[in-house]
C-alpha positions as CSV (number, residue, x, y, z in Angstrom):
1,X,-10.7,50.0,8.6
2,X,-14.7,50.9,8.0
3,X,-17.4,48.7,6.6
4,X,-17.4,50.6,3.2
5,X,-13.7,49.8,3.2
6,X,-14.1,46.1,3.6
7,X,-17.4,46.3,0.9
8,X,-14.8,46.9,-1.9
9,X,-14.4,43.3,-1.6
10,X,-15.5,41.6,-4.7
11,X,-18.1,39.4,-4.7
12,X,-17.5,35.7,-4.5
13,X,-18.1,35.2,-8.4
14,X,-15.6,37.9,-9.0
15,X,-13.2,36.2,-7.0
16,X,-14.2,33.3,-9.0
17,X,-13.1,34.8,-11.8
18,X,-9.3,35.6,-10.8
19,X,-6.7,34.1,-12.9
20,X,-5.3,32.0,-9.9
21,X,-8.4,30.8,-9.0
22,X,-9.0,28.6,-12.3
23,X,-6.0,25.6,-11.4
24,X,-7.8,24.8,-8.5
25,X,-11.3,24.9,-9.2
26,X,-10.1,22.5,-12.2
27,X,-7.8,20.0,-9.8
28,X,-10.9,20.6,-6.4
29,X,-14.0,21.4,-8.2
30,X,-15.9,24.7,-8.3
31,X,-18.4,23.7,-5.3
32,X,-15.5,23.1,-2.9
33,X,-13.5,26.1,-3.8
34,X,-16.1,28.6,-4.0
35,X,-16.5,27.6,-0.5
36,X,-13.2,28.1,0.3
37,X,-13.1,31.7,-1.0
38,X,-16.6,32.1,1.5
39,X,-15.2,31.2,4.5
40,X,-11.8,33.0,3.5
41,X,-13.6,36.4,2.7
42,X,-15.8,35.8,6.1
43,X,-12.5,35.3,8.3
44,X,-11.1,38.7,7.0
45,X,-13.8,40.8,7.2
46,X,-13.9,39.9,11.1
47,X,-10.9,40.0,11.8
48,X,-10.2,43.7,10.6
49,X,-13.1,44.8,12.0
50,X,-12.2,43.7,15.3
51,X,-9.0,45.3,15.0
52,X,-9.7,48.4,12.1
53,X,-6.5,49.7,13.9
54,X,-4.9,47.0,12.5
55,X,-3.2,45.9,9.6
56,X,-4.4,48.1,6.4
57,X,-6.9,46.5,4.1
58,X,-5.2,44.7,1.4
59,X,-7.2,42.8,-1.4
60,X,-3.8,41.4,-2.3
61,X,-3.2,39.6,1.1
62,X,-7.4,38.7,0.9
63,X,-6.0,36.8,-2.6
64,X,-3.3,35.1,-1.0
65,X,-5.2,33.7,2.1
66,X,-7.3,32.4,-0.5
67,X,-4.7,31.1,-2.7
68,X,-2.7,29.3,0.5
69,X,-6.5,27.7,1.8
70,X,-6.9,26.3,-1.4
71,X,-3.4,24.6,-1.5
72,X,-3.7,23.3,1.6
73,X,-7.2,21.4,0.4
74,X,-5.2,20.4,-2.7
75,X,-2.5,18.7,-0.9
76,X,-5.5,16.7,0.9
77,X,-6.0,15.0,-2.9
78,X,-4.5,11.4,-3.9
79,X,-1.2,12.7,-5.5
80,X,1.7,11.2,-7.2
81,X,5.1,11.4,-5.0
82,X,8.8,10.5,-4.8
83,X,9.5,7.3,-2.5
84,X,13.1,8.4,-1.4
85,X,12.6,6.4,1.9
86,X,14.4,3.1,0.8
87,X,11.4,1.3,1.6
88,X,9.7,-0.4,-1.6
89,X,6.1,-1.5,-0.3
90,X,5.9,1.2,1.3
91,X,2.3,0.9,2.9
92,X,1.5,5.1,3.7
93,X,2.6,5.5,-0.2
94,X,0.3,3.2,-2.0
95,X,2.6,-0.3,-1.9
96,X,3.4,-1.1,-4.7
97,X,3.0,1.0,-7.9
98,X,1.7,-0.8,-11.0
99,X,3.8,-1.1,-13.5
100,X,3.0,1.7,-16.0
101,X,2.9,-0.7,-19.2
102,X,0.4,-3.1,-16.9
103,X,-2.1,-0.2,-16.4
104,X,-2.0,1.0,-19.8
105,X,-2.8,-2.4,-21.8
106,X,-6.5,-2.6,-19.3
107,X,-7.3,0.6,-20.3
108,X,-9.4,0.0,-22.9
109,X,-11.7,-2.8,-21.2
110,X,-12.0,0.0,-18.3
111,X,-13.3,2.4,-20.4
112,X,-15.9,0.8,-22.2
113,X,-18.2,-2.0,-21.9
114,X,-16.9,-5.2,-21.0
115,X,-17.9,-8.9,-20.4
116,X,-17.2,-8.7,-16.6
117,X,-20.6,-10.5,-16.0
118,X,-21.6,-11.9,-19.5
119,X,-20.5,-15.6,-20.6
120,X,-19.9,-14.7,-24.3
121,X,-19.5,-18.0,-25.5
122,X,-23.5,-18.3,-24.1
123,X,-25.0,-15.2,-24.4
124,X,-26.0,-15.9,-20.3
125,X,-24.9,-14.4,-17.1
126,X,-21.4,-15.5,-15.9
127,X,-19.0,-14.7,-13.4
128,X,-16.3,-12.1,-12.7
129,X,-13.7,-14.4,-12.5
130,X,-12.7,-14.3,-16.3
131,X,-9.6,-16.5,-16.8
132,X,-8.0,-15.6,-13.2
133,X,-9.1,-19.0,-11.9
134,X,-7.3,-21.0,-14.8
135,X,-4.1,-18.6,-14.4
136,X,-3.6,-19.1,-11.0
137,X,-3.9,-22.7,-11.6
138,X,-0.3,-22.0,-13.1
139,X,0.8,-19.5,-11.0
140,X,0.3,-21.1,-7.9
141,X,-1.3,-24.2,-8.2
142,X,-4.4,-23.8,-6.5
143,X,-7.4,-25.7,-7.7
144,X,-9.6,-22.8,-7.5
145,X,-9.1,-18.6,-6.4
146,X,-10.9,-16.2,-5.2
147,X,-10.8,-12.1,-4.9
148,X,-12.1,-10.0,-2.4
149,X,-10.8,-6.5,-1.6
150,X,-8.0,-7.2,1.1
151,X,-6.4,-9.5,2.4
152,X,-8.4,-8.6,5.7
153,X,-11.6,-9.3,3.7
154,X,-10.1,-13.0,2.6
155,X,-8.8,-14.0,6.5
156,X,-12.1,-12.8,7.8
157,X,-14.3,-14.6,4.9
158,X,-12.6,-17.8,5.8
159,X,-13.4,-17.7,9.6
160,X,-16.9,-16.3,9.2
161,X,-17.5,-19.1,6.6
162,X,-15.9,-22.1,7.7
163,X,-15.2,-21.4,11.6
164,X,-18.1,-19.2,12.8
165,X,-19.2,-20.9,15.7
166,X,-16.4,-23.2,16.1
167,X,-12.8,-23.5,16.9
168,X,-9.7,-22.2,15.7
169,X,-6.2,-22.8,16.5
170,X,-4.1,-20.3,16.3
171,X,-0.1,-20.3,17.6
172,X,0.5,-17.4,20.3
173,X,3.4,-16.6,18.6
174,X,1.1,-15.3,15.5
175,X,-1.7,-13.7,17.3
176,X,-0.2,-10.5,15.7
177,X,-1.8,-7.1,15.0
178,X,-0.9,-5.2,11.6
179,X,-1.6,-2.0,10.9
180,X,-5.0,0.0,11.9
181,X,-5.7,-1.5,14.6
182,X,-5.8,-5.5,12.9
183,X,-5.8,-7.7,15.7
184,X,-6.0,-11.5,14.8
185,X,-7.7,-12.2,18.3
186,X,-10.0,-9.7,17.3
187,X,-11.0,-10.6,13.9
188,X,-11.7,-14.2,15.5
189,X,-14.0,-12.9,17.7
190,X,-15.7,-10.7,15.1
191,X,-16.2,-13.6,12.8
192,X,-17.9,-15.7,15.6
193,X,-14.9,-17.9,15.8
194,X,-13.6,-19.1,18.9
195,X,-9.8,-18.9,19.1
196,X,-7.5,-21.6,20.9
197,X,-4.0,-20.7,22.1
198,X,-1.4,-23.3,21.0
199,X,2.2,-23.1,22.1
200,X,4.4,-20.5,23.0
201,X,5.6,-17.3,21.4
202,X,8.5,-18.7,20.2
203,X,8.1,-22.5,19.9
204,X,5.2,-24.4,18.5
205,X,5.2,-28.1,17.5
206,X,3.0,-29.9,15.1
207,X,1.8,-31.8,18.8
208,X,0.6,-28.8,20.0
209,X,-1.6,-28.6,17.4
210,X,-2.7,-31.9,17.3
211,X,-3.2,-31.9,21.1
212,X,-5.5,-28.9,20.9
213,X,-7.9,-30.7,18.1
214,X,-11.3,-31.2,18.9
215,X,-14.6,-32.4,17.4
216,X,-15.8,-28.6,17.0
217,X,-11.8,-27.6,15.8
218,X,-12.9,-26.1,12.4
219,X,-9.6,-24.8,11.4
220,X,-5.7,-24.3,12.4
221,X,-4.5,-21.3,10.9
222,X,-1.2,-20.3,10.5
223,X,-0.9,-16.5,10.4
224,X,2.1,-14.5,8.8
225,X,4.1,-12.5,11.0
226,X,4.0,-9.5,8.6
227,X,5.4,-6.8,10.2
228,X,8.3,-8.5,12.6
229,X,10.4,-12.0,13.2
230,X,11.3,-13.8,16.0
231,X,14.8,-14.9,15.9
232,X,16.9,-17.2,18.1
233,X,15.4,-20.1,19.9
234,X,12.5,-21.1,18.2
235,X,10.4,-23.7,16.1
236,X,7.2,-23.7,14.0
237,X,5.8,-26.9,12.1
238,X,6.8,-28.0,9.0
239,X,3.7,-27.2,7.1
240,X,3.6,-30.7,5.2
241,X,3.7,-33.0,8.3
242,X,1.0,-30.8,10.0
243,X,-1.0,-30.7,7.3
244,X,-0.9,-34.6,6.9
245,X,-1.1,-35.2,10.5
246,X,-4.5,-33.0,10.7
247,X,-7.5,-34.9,11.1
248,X,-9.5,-34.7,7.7
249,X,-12.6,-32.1,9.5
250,X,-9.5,-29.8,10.4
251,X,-9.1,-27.1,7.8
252,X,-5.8,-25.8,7.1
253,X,-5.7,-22.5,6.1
254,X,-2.8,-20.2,5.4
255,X,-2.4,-16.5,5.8
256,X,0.9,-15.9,3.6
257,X,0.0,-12.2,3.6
258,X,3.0,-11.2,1.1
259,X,1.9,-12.6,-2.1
260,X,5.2,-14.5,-3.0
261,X,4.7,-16.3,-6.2
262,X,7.4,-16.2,-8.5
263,X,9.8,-13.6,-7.3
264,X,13.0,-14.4,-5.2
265,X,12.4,-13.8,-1.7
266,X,14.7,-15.7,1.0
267,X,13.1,-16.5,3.7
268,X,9.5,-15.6,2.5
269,X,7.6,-19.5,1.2
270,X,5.6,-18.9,-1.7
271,X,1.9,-19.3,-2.0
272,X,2.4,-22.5,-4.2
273,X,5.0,-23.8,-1.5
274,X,2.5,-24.1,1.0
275,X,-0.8,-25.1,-1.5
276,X,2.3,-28.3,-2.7
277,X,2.9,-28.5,1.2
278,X,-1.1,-29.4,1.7
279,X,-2.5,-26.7,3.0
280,X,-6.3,-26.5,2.1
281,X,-6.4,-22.7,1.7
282,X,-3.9,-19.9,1.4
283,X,-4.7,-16.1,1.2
284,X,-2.4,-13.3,0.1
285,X,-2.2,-9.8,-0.8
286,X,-2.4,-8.1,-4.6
287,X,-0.4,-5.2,-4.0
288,X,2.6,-6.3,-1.9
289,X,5.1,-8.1,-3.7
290,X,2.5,-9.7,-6.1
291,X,2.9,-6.2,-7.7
292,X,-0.8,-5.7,-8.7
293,X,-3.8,-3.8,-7.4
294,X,-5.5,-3.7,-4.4
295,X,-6.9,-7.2,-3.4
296,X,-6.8,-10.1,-1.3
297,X,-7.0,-13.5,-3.4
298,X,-7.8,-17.0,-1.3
299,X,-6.6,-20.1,-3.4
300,X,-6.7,-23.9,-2.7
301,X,-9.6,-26.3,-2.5
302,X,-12.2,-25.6,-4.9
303,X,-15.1,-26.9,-2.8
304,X,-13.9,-24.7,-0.1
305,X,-13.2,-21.9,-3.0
306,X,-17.1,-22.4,-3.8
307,X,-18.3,-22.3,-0.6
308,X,-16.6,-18.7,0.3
309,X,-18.0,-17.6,-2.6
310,X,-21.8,-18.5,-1.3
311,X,-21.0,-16.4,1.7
312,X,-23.4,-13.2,1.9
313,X,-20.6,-11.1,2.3
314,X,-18.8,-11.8,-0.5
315,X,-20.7,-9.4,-2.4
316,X,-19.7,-7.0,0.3
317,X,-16.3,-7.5,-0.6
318,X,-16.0,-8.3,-4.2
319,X,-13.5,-6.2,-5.9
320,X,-14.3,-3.9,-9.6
321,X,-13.7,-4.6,-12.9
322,X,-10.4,-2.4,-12.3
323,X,-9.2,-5.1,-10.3
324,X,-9.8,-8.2,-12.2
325,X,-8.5,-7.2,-15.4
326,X,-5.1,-5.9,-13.9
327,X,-4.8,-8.7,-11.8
328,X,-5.5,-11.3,-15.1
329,X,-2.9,-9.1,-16.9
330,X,-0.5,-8.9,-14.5
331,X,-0.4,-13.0,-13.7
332,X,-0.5,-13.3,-17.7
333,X,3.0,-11.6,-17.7
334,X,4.6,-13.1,-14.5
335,X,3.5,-16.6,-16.4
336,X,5.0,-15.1,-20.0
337,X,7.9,-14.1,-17.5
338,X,7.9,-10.6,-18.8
339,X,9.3,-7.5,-17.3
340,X,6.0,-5.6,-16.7
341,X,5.0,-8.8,-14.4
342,X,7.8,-8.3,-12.1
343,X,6.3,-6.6,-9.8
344,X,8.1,-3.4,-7.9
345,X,9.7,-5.2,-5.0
346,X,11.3,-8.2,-7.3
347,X,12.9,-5.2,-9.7
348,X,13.9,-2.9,-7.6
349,X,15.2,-5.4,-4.7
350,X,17.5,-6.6,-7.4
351,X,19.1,-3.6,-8.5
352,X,22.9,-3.6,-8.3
353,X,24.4,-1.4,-6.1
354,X,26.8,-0.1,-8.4
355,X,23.5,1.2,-10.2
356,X,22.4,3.0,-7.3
357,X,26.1,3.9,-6.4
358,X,25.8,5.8,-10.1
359,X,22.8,7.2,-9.5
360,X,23.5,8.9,-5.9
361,X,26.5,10.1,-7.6
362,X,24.5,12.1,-10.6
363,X,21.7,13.5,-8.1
364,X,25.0,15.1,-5.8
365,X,27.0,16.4,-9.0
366,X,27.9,19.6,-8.4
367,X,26.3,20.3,-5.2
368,X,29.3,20.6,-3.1
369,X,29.4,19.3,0.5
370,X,25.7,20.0,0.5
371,X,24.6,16.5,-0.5
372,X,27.1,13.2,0.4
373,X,26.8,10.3,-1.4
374,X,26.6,7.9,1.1
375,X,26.0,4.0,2.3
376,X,22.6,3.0,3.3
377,X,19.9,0.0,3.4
378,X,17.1,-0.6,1.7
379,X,13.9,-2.6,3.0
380,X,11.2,-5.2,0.7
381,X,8.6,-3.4,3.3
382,X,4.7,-3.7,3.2
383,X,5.2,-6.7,5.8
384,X,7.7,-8.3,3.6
385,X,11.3,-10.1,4.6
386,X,10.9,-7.2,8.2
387,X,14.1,-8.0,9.1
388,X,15.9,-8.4,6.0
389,X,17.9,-5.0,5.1
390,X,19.9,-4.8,1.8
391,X,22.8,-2.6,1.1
392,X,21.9,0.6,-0.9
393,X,23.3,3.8,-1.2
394,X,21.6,7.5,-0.5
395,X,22.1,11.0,-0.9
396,X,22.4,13.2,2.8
397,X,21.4,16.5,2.8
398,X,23.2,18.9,5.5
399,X,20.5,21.6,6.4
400,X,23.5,23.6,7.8
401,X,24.9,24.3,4.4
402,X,21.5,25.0,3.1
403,X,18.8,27.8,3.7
404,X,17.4,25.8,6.2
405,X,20.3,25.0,9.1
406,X,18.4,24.8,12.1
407,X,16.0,21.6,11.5
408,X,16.1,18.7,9.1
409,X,12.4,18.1,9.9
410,X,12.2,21.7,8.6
411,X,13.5,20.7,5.3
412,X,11.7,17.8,4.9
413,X,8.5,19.6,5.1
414,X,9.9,21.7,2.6
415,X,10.3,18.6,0.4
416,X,6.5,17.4,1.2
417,X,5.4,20.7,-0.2
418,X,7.3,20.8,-3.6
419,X,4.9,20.5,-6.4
420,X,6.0,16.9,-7.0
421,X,6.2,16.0,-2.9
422,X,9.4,14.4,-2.1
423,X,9.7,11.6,1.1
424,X,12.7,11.6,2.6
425,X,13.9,9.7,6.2
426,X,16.1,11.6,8.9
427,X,19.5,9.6,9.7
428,X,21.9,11.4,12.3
429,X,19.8,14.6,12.0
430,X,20.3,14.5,8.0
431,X,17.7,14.3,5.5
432,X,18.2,11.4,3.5
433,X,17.0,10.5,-0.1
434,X,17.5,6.6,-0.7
435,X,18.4,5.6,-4.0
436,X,16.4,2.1,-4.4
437,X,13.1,3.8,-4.4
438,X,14.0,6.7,-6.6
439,X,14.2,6.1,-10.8
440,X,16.6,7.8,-13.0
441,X,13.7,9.7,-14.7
442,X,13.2,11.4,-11.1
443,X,16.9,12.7,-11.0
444,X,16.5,15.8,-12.8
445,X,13.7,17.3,-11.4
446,X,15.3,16.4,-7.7
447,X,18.7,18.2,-8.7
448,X,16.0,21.3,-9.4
449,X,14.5,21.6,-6.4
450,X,17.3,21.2,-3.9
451,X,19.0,23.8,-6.7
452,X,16.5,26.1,-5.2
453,X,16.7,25.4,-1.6
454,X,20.5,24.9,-1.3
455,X,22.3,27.5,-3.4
């Protein structure tokens, strides 16, 4: 290959131009993607010129090096996908997705002006709080909420208000790390807190506690476990009697980390159990089983309430307009007892299994001994119920009947890269697609795809 071969290439705004180009300067930009066809265009002129032995020039293969670079920035972008994992908070997919009715009815007061910081019935500033202080009143019968951005944001606003400087007890048995690296230890230390070690990892009595107070004990806080469960021969105090024993400087705060209000979760306490209980503050996540956006909200006291929302770093942590209104629509329709306020762990968690039974059965139709319809669990996930599995049932997929027979990883990277991606899990060296995490609207298009791979 010569240099005048390879300056046939078409300049970058002719490329520009190509027919294939156009989706993905719409879904990446035309900055990015012009780019991309720079540094494609670049790669193959040096490579055939040190080797013009080599491979004959071919504009067509120039085009699909392109083509391929910009998929593989597309796939980069926040895309919908197919949850077939059986997991329903399913943290590396979003958590929980908002209820599609629930995001429509905020549309309007997201895309125009709104009263987020305007008290309409004066005509003066106000706050973003709206009516998510009274709601909560009835949701969970705190005296006063607030919302920050995580429920990170809301453990470490309460230490960095109310403990920095002093002590905080803290059972070893919940000196737990969640995921990114979230280390409650940690978090103390960063908040200028000074942890104290009570009991033992399994067993810890209201007298440990009580034995551990001291004049500069700002706080006990009881942490949830989140993302495991100790089982056997243990103990923890019954939240009411600590709380009553407490000396009256000792804050009693509450990590309940699931957002439990009104669904039916065994074995998970609700955020009002604990506020009825007497604990002073209790914080929770928005998008676990709450079934909401993004967002830690701290409830309880409302002196305490006001005096986290003095903190400097509150406006650090403040959460957009986006997040209010869902959240005040969303409690509106748990309270009104609605559908659309269920939340996607309380529906789907409830879902008879001879409804997913049916629905395995219509995704394997006429597949053969390709796809099995088979018995499987189902998890609440997202650091919910951890060791709590339900029955559920799942299609397997056999890569040895299928183009694909030596690798079921194989295939499920095939499945990542449909147009819709598709999650699967691997059991016995099987894909397999769980049927409590996949709707009957997703059915069809599923049967389509493995069509195409399998037969």
């Amino acid at each position: 290959m010569t240099v005048s071969t390879l300056s046939s290439i078409p300049q970058i705004e002719k490329i520009l131009q190509q027919a294939f180009i156009s989706p993905y300067i719409e879904r990446l930009s035309r900055p990015v993607v012009t780019d991309i066809v720079r540094e494609q265009v670049q790669a193959y002129k040096k490579k055939h010129l040190r080797d013009p032995e080599g491979v004959p020039f071919s504009l067509e293969q120039l085009y699909h090096y392109i083509e391929q670079a910009c998929w593989l920035v597309n796939r980069q972008r926040l895309q919908r996908v197919i949850n077939g994992t059986g997991v329903i908070v399913h943290t590396n997919l979003g958590r929980s997705p908002i209820d599609a009715e629930l995001w429509q009815s905020v549309t309007e007061v997201n895309t125009h002006y709104n009263n987020l910081e305007i008290d309409l019935a004066t005509g003066k500033r106000g706050k973003r709080k709206g009516m998510l202080q009274q709601l909560m009143q009835y949701l969970v019968k705190g005296e006063d909420t607030l919302v920050v951005n995580n429920n990170a944001s809301s453990i470490y606003l309460m230490l960095h208000e109310l403990a920095k400087g002093k002590e905080v007890i803290v059972s070893r048995g919940e000196q737990i790390q969640i995921g990114g690296g979230f280390r409650i230890p940690d978090i103390l230390a960063l908040s200028g807190a000074k942890l104290v070690e009570v009991g033992t990892t399994n067993i810890t009595t209201t007298q440990d506690y009580l034995d551990a107070v001291t004049e500069n004990t700002a706080m006990v806080l009881l942490v949830h476990t989140s993302n495991f469960k100790i089982r056997g021969f243990t103990e923890s105090p019954d939240v009411k009697e600590l709380a009553q024993a407490l000396p009256e400087h000792v804050i009693l705060a509450v990590d309940q980390g699931s957002g439990t209000t009104t669904e039916s979760m065994p074995d998970e306490p609700t955020v009002a159990s604990y506020i009825q209980a007497g604990a002073d503050l209790v914080c929770f996540s928005g998008d676990k089983i709450l079934g909401g956006p993004q967002a830690g909200l701290v409830t309880g006291k409302q002196p305490l309430i006001k005096q986290l929302e003095k903190n400097p770093m509150m406006r650090a942590f403040r959460p957009s307009r986006i997040v209010y209104s869902l959240l005040e629509e969303l409690v509106v329709r748990k309270l009104n007892q609605l559908e659309s306020g269920q939340g996607v762990a309380e529906s789907k968690n409830t879902q008879p299994e001879a409804v997913l039974e049916q629905r395995a059965q219509q995704l394997a139709e006429g597949f053969g001994e390709q796809l099995q319809v088979v018995r499987s669990e189902m998890t609440v996930g997202g650091g919910s119920l951890p060791d709590q599995n339900d029955p559920s049932w799942s299609v397997e997929i056999s890569p040895e009947n299928g183009r694909y027979k030596r690798s079921a990883e194989k295939l499920l990277e095939v499945m990542r890269n449909w147009p819709l991606a598709v999650i699967g899990v691997i059991k016995h060296d099987k894909v397999q697609l769980n049927m409590a995490t996949i709707s009957d609207s997703e059915i069809p298009y599923l049967r389509g795809q493995l069509a195409e791979v399998l037969q």
